[in-house]
N, CA and C atoms as an extended XYZ file, in Angstrom:
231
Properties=species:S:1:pos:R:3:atomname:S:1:resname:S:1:resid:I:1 pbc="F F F"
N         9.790        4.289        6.518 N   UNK     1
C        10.409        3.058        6.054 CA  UNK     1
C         9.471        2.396        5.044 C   UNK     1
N         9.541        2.284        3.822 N   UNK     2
C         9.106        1.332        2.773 CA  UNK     2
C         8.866       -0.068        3.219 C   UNK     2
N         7.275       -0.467        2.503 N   UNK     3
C         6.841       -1.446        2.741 CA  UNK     3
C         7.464       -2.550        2.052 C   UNK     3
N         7.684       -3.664        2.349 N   UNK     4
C         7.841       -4.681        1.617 CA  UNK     4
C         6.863       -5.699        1.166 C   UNK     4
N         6.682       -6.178       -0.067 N   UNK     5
C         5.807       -7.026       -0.643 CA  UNK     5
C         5.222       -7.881       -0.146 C   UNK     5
N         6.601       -9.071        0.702 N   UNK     6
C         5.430       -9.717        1.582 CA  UNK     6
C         4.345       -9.281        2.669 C   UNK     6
N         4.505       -8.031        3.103 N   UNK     7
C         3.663       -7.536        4.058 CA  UNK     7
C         2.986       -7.051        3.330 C   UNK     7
N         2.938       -6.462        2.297 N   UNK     8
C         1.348       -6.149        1.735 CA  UNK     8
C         0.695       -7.089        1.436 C   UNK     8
N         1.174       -8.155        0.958 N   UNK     9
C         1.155       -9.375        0.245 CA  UNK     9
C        -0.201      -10.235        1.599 C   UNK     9
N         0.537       -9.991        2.706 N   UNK    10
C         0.057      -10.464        4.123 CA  UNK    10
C        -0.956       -9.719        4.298 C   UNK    10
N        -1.081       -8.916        4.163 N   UNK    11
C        -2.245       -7.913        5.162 CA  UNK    11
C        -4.009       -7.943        4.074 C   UNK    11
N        -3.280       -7.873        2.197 N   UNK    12
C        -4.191       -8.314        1.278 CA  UNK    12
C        -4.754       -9.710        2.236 C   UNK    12
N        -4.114      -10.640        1.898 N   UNK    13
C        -4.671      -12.307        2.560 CA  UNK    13
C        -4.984      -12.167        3.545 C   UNK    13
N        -4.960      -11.480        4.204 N   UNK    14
C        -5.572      -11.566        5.845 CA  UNK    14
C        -6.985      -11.040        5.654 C   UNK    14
N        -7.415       -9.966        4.984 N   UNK    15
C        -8.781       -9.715        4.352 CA  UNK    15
C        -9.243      -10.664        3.640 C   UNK    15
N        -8.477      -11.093        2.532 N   UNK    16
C        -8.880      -12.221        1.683 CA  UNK    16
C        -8.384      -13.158        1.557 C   UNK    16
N        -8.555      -14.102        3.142 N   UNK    17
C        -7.735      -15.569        2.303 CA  UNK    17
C        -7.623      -16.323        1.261 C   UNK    17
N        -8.865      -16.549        0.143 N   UNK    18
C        -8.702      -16.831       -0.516 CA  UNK    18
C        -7.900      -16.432       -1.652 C   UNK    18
N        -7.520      -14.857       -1.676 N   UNK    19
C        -7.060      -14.370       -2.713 CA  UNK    19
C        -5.813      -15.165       -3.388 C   UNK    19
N        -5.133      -15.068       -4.800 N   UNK    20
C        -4.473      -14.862       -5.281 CA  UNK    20
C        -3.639      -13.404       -5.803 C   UNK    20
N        -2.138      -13.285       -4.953 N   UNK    21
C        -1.484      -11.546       -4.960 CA  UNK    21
C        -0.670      -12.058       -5.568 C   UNK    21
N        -0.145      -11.176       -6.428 N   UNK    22
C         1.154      -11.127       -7.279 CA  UNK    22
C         1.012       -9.412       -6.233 C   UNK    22
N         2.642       -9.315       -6.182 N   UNK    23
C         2.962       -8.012       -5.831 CA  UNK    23
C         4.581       -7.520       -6.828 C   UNK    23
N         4.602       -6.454       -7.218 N   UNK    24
C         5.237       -6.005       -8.362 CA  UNK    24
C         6.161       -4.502       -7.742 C   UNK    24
N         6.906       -4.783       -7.424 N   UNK    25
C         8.090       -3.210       -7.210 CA  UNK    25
C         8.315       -2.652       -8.253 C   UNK    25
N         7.779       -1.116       -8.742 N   UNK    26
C         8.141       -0.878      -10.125 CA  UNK    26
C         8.743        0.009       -9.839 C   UNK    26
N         9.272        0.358       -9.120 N   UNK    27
C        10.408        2.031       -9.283 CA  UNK    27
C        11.376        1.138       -8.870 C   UNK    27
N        11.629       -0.456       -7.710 N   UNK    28
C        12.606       -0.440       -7.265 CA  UNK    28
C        13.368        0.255       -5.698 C   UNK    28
N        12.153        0.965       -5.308 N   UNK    29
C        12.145        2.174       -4.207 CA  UNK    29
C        11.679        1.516       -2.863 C   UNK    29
N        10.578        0.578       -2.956 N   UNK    30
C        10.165       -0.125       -1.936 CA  UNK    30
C         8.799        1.053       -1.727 C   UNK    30
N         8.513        1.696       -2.465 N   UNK    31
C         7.001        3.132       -2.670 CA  UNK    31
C         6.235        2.720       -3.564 C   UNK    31
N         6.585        2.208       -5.035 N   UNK    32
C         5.794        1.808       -5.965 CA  UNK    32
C         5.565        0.862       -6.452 C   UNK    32
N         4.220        0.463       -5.905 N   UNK    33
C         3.850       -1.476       -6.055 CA  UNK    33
C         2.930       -1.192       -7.373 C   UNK    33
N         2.667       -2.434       -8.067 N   UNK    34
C         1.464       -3.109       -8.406 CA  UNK    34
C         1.069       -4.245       -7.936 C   UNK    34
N        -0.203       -4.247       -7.809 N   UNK    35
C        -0.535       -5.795       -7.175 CA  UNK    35
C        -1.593       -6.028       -7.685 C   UNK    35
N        -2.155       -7.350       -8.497 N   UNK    36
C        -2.623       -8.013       -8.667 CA  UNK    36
C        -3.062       -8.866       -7.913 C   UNK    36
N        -4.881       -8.758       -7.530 N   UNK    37
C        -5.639       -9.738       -6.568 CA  UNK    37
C        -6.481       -9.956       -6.894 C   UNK    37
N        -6.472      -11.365       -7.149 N   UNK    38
C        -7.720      -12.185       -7.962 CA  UNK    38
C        -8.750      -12.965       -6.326 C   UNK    38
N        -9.453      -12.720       -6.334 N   UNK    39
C       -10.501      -13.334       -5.013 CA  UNK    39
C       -12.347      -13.664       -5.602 C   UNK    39
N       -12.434      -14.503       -5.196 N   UNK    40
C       -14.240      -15.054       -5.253 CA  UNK    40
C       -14.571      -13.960       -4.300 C   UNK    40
N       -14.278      -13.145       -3.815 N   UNK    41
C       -15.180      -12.318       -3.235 CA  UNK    41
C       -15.710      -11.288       -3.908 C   UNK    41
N       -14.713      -11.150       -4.813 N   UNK    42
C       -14.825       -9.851       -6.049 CA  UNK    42
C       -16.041      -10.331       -6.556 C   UNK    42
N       -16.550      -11.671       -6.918 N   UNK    43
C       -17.772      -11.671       -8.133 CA  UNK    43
C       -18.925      -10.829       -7.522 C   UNK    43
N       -19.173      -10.428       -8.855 N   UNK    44
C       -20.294       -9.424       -8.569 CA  UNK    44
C       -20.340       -8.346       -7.917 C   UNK    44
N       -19.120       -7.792       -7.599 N   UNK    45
C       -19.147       -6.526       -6.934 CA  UNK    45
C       -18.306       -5.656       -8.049 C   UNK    45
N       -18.364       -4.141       -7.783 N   UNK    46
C       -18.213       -3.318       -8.851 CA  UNK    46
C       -16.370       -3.061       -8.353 C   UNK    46
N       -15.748       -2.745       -9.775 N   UNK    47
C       -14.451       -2.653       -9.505 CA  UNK    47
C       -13.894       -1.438       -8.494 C   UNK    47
N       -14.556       -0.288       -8.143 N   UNK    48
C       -14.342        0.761       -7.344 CA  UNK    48
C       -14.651       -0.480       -5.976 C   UNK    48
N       -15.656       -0.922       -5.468 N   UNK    49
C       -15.894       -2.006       -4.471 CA  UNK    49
C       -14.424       -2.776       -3.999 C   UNK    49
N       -14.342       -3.381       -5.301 N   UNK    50
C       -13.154       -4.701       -5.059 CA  UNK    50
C       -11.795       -3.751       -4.806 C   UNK    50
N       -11.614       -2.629       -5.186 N   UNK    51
C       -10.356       -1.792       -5.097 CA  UNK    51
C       -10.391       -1.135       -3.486 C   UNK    51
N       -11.718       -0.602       -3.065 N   UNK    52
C       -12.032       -0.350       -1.425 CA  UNK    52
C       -11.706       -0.982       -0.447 C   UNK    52
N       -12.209       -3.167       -0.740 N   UNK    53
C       -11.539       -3.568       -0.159 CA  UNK    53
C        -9.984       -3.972        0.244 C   UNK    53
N        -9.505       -4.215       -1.112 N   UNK    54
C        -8.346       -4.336       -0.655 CA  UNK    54
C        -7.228       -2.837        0.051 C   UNK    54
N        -7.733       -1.762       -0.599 N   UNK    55
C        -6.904       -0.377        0.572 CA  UNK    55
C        -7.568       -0.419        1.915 C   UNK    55
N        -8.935       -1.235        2.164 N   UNK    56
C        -8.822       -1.654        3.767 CA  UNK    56
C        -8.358       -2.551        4.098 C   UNK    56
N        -8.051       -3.056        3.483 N   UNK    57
C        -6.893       -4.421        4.159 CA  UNK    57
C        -5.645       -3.975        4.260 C   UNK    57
N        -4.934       -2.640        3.853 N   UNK    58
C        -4.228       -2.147        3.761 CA  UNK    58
C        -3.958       -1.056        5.343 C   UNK    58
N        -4.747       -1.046        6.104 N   UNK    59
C        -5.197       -0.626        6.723 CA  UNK    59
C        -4.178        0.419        7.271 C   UNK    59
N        -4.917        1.609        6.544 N   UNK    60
C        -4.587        2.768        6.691 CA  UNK    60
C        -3.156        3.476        5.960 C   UNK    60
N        -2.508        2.173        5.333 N   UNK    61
C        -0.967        2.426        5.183 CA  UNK    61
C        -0.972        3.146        3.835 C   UNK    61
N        -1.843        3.045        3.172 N   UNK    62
C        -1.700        3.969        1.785 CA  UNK    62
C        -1.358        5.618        1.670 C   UNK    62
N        -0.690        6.033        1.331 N   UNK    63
C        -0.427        7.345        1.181 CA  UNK    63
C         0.459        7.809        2.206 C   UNK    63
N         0.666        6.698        3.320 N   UNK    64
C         2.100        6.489        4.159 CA  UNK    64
C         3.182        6.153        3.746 C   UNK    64
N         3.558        5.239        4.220 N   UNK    65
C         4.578        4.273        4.885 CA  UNK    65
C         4.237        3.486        2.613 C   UNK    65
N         2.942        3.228        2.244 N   UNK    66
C         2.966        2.676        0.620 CA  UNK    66
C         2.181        3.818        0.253 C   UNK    66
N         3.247        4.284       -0.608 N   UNK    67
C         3.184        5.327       -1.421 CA  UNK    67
C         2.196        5.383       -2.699 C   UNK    67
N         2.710        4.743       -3.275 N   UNK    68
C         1.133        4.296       -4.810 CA  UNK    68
C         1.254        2.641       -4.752 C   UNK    68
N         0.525        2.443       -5.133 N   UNK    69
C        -0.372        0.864       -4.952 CA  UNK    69
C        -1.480        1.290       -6.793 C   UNK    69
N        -0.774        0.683       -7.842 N   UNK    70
C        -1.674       -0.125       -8.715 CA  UNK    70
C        -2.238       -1.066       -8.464 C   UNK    70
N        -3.484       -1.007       -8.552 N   UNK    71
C        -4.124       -2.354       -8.732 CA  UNK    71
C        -4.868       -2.678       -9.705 C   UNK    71
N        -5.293       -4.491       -9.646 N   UNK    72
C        -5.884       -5.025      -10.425 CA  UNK    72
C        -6.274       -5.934       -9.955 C   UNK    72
N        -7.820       -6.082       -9.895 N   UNK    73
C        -8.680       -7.134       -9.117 CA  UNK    73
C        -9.599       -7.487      -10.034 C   UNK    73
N        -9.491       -9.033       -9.592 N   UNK    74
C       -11.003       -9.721      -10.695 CA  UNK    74
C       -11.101      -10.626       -9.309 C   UNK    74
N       -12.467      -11.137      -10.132 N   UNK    75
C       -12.969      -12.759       -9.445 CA  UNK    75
C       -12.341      -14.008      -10.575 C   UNK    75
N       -11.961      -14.491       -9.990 N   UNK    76
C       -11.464      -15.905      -10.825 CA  UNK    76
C       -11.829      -16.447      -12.145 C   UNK    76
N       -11.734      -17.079      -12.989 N   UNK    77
C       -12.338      -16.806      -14.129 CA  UNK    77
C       -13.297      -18.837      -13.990 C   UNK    77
C-alpha cells in the first residue's frame, strides 16, 4: 500500500521538529515523492549526512511500502 504525504511528512517531523517539508507526488502513484526539508540541524553537516537523516526518520520504509524519495535538504538560510 503506498505511502501518503502526510505520513512521510509526519515521520520527517518527528526526527526533526523543527523542520520545514514540502512533500511532492510526481508520478501521481502514491511511490514517487519529492520532498523538500529545510532544518537547523542540517547546518554544518555534509549533504550525504542531512539525506541519512532524514531516510532514518523514514524508518526503514524506503525501498518498501516508498518507493523513490527525492530529496532536498538545507539549513535555513
Amino acid at each position: 500500500m503506498p505511502m501518503q504525504p502526510a505520513e512521510i511528512e509526519a515521520l520527517i517531523k518527528s526526527a526533526l521538529p523543527d523542520a520545514q517539508v514540502t512533500i511532492e507526488d510526481l508520478a501521481g502513484d502514491g511511490d514517487h515523492y519529492a520532498a523538500k526539508v529545510i532544518s537547523e540541524s542540517f547546518r554544518g553537516v555534509s549533504r550525504v549526512k542531512q539525506h541519512q537523516i532524514v531516510y532514518a526518520a523514514l524508518q526503514g520504509r524506503m525501498g518498501g511500502v516508498l518507493h523513490a524519495l527525492a530529496l532536498q535538504t538545507s539549513a535555513p538560510d
